[in-house]
C-alpha positions as YAML, in Angstrom:
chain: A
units: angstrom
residues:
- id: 1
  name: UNK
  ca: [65.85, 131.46, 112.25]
- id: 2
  name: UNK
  ca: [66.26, 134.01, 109.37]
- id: 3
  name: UNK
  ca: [65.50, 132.60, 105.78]
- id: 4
  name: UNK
  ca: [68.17, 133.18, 103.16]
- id: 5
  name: UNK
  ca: [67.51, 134.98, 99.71]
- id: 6
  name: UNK
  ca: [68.04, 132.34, 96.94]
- id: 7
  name: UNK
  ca: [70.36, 135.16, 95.66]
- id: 8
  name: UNK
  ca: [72.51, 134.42, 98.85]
- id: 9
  name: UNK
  ca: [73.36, 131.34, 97.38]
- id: 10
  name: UNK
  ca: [76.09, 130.03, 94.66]
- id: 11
  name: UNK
  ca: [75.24, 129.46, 91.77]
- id: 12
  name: UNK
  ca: [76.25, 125.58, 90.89]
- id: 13
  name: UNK
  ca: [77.27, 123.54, 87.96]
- id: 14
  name: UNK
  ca: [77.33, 119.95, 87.72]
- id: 15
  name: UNK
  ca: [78.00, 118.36, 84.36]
- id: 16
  name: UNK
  ca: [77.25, 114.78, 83.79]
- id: 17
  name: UNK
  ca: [79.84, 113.17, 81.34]
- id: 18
  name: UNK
  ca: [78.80, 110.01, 79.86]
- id: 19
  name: UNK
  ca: [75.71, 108.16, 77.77]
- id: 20
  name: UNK
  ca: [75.14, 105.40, 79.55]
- id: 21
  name: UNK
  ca: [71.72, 103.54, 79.09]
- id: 22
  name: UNK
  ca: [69.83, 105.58, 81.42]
- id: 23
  name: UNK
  ca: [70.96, 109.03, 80.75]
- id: 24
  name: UNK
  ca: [67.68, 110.04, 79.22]
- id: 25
  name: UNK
  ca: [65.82, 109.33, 82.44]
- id: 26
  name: UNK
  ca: [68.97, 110.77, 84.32]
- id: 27
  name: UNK
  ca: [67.97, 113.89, 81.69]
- id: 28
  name: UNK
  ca: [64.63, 114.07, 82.66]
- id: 29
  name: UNK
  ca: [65.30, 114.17, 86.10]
- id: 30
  name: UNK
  ca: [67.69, 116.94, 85.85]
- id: 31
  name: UNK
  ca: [65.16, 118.66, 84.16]
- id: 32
  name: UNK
  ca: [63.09, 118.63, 86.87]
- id: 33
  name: UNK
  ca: [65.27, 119.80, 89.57]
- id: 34
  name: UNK
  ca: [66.82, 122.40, 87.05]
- id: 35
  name: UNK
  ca: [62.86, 123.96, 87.37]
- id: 36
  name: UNK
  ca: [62.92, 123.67, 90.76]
- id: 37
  name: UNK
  ca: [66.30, 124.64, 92.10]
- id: 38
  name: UNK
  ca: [65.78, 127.64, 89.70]
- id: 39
  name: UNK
  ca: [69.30, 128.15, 88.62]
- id: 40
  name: UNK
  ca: [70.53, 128.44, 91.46]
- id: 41
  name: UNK
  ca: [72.03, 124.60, 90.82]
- id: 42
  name: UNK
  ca: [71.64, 123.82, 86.91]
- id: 43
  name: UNK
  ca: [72.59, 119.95, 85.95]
- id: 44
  name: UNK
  ca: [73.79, 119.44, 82.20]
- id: 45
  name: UNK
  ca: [74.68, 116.08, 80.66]
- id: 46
  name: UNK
  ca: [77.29, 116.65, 78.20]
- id: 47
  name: UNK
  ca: [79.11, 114.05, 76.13]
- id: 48
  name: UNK
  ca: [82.87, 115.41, 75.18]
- id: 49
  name: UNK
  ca: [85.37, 114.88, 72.67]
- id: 50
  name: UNK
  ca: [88.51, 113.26, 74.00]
- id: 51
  name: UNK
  ca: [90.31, 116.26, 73.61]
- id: 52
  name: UNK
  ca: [88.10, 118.13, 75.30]
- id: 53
  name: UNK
  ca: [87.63, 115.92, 78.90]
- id: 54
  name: UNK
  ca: [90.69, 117.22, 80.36]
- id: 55
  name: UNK
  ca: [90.06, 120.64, 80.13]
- id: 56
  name: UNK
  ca: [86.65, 120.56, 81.54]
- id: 57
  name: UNK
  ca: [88.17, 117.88, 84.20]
- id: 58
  name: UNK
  ca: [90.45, 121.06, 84.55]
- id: 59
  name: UNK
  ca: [88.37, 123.60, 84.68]
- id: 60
  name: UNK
  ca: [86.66, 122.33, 87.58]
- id: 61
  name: UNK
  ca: [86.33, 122.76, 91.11]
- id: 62
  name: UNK
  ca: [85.50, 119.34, 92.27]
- id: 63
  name: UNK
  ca: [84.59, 116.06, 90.96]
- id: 64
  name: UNK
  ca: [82.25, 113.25, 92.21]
- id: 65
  name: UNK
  ca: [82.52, 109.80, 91.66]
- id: 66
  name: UNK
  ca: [79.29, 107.39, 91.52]
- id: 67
  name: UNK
  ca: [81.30, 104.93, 89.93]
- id: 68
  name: UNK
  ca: [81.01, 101.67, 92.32]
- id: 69
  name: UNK
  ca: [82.81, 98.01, 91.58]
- id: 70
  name: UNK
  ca: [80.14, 95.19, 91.66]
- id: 71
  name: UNK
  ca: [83.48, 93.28, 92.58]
- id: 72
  name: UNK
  ca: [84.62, 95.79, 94.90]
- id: 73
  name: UNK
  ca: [88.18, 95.37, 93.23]
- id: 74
  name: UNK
  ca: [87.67, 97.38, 89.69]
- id: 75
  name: UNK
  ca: [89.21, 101.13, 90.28]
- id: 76
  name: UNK
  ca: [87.90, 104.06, 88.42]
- id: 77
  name: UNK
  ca: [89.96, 105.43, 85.82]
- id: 78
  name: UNK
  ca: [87.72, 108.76, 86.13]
- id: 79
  name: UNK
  ca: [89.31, 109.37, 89.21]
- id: 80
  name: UNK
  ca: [92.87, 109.46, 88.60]
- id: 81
  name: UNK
  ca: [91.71, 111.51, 85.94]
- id: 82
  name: UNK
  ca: [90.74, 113.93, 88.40]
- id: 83
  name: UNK
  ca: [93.70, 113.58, 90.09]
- id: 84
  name: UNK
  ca: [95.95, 114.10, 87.40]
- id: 85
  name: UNK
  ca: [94.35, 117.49, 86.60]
- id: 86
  name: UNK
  ca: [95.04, 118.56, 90.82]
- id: 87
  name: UNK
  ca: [90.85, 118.13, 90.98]
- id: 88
  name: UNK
  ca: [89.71, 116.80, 94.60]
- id: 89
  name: UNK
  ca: [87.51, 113.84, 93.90]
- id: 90
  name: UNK
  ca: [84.02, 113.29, 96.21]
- id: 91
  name: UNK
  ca: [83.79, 109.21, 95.34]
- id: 92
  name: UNK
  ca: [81.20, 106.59, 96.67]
- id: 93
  name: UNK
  ca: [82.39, 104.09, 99.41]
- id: 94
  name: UNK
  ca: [82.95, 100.92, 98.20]
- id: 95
  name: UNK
  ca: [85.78, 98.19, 99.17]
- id: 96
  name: UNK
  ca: [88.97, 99.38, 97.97]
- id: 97
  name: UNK
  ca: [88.86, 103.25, 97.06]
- id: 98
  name: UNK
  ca: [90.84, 104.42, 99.36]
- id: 99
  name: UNK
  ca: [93.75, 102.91, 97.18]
- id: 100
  name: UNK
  ca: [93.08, 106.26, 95.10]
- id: 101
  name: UNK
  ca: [90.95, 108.76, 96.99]
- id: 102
  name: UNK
  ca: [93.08, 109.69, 100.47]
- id: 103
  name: UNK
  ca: [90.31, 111.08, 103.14]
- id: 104
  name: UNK
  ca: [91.16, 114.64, 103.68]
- id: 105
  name: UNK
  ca: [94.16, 114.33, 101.25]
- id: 106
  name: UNK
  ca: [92.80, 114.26, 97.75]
- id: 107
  name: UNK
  ca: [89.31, 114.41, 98.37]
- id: 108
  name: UNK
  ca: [86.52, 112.14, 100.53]
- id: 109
  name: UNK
  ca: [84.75, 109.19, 100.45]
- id: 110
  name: UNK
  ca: [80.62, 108.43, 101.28]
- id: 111
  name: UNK
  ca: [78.31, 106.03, 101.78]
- id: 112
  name: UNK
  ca: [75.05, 108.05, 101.46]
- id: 113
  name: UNK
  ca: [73.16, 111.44, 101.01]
- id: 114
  name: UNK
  ca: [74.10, 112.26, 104.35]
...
């Protein structure tokens, strides 16, 4: 099997919105993989004025959803946030998301790393 050239590979964004409780040790994480993916993937947190979420929702190719109900009932607003910028939205499986995300219509759903 050949090997591929890291400069085969896109170069990814992902930008963390948010500043939760445990974004410093999400932070030093990202650190961490920044160093090891080499740019090749690069992970920033970034907290944004309200004026300013839509474009970057905007500006983007896809979004991902962690955000998962302990109730399995509450829906996130992130999402139709994607949606109402035409994003495709990547969102964890949980008991009623597929009122918002359509599989294979406005994006997928998950249940693990797999």
């Amino acid at each position: 099997m050949a090997t591929r050239d890291s400069k085969d590979f896109p170069k990814i964004q992902l930008i963390v919105t948010g500043k939760g409780p445990l974004k410093e040790h999400y932070e030093a994480i990202f650190q961490a993989k920044n160093e090891e993916w080499q740019n090749r993937i690069c992970i920033k947190t970034v907290w944004l004025l309200v004026e300013d979420y839509p474009k970057m929702v905007k500006a983007a190719d896809l979004g991902v959803c962690l955000h998962f109900s302990s109730s399995g009932l509450d829906l996130p607003m992130k999402v139709v946030d994607m949606f109402s910028a035409e994003l495709p939205c990547l969102a964890i499986k949980y008991r009623c998301i597929s009122e918002l995300v359509k599989e294979g219509q406005n994006g997928r759903v998950f249940e693990d790393s797999s």
